[in-house]
N, C-alpha and C positions, 0 to 999 in steps of 0.2 A: 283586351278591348274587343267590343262586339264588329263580326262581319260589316263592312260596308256596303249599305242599297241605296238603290232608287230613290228619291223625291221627289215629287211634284210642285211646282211653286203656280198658285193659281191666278190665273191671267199672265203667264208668262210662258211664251213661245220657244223652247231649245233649238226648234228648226231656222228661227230667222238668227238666232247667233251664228250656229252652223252656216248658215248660207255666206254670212262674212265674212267668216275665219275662211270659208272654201274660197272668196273672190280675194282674201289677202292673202292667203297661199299658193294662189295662180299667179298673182303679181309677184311674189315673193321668188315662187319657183320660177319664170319667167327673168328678172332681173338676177339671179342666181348663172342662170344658163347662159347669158350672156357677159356676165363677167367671166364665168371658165371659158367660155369661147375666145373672149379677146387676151386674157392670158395666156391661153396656150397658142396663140397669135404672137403674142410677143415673147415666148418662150423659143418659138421656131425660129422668130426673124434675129435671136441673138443666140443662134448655133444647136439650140437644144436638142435635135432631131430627133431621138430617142423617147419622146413622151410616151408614157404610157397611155393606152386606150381608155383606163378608168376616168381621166383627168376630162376627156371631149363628152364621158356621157352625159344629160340634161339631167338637171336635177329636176324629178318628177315630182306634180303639185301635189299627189298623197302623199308622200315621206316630206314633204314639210309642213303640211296640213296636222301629219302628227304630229309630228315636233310643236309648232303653233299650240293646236288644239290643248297640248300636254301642260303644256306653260298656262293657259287661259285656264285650265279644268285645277290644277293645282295650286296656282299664286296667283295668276293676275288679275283674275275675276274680284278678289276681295280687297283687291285695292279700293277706298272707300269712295272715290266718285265712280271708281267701274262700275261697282256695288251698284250704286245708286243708278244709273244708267241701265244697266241688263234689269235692275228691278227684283235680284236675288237678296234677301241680305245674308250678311255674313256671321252666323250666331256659333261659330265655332271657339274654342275654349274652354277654361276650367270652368265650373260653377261652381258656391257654396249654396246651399239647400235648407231649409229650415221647412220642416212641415208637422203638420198635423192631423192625425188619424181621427173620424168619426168613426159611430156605432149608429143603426140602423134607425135611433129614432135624435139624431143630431147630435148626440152627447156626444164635447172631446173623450177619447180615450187615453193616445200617449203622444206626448210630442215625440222627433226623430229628426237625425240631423244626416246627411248625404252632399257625395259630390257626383256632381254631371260632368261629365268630358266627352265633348262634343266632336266629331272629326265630322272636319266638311265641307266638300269637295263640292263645283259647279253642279256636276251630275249625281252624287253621291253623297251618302252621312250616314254617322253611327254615333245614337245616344247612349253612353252608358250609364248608369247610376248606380254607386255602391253605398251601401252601407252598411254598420259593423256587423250585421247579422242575414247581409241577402245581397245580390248584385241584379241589374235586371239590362236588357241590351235591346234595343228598338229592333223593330220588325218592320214596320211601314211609317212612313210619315208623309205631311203635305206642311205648305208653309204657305199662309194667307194672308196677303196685303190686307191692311186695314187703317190705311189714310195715315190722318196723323194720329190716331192714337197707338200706329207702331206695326206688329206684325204677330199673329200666332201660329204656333206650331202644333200642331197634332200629329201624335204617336202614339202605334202601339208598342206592347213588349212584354219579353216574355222573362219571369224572374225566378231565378233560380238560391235558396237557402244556402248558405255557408256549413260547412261541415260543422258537425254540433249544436245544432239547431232543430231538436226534433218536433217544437208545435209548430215550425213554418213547410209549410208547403210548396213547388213548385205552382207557379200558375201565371195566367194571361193578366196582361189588361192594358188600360188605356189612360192617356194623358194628354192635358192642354194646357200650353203655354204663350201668354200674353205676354210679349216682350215690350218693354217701352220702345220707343221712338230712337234713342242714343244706343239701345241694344245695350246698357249696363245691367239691367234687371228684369227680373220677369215677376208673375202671377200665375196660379193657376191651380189646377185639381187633377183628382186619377181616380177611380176606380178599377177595384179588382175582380176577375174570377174564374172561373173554373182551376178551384180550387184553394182559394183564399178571398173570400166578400168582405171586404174593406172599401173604405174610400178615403178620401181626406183633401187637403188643400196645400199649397207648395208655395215658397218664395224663395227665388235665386236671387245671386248677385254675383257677377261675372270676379273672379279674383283679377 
């Protein structure tokens, strides 16, 4: 699987999440501190004497801010009203792939068939795509509301041939994909280059 980065999801603010996971982490670390406080209140008034000193320290709002943060950035965000609420969607998963390669003056050339495996995190995602003769691993991507007719992703990436493939080449390039509305299926194209000029058009369908 290719490195996980960055994405940007447009018209969507990371700072104003952040600022609520940090005000439910103060309440959190807060309401924390004071139940070890009254426990170890009533561990003394029934003989305990001996507590240790780790038990009275306050549970401070960063170490649970991570905690929080870790849980929101990994699962809880794609829970599907979260989802829909933060205004992230959640386009993680297998895909099946059906595409078709042009040639420079429109002619199809070959059909091809590929899977996408998506990992994807609040902050983070990595698209991969194999197929039986090349694998290619996203580089950058952004992810644009677009009402009801759903959401598109834009990515680049960079693909690398399979051993025993000597007319393919290493090379860059770029893709767009239009997700329906239910995030079952997409649409979309790619071009290639430096290093391989191709283009063509794509259709997934989530297994």
């Amino acid at each position: 699987m290719g490195v996980e980065h960055e994405y940007s999801v447009i018209g969507h603010k990371r700072t104003k999440i952040a600022f609520w996971l940090a005000f439910l982490s103060g309440g959190v670390a807060g309401g924390l501190s004071v139940l070890a406080g009254l426990g170890a209140e009533h561990l003394k008034a029934i003989g305990a004497h001996n507590i240790p000193d780790l038990i009275l320290w306050p549970v401070t709002g960063g170490a649970v801010f991570g905690v929080i943060f870790f849980i929101f950035d990994s699962v809880f965000w794609k829970i599907p009203f979260v989802s829909r609420m933060v205004g992230v969607p959640n386009v993680s998963g297998s895909w099946i792939v059906e595409g078709q390669s042009y040639d420079a003056t429109e002619r199809p050339t070959f059909a091809w068939k590929a899977r996408i495996e998506i990992t994807q995190k609040y902050q983070k995602i990595s698209i991969h795509l194999r197929t039986d003769s090349s694998e290619s691993h996203s580089v950058t991507a952004a992810i644009i509301p677009e009402g009801r007719a759903g959401y598109r992703l834009i990515y680049s990436y960079r693909n690398t041939p399979k051993p025993g493939e000597p007319e393919l080449n290493p090379h860059l390039g770029h893709c767009e994909l239009s997700f329906s509305p239910d995030l079952k299926t997409a649409q979309g194209h790619y071009f290639n280059s430096g290093g391989r000029f191709t283009h063509g058009t794509m259709n997934l369908e989530r297994t």
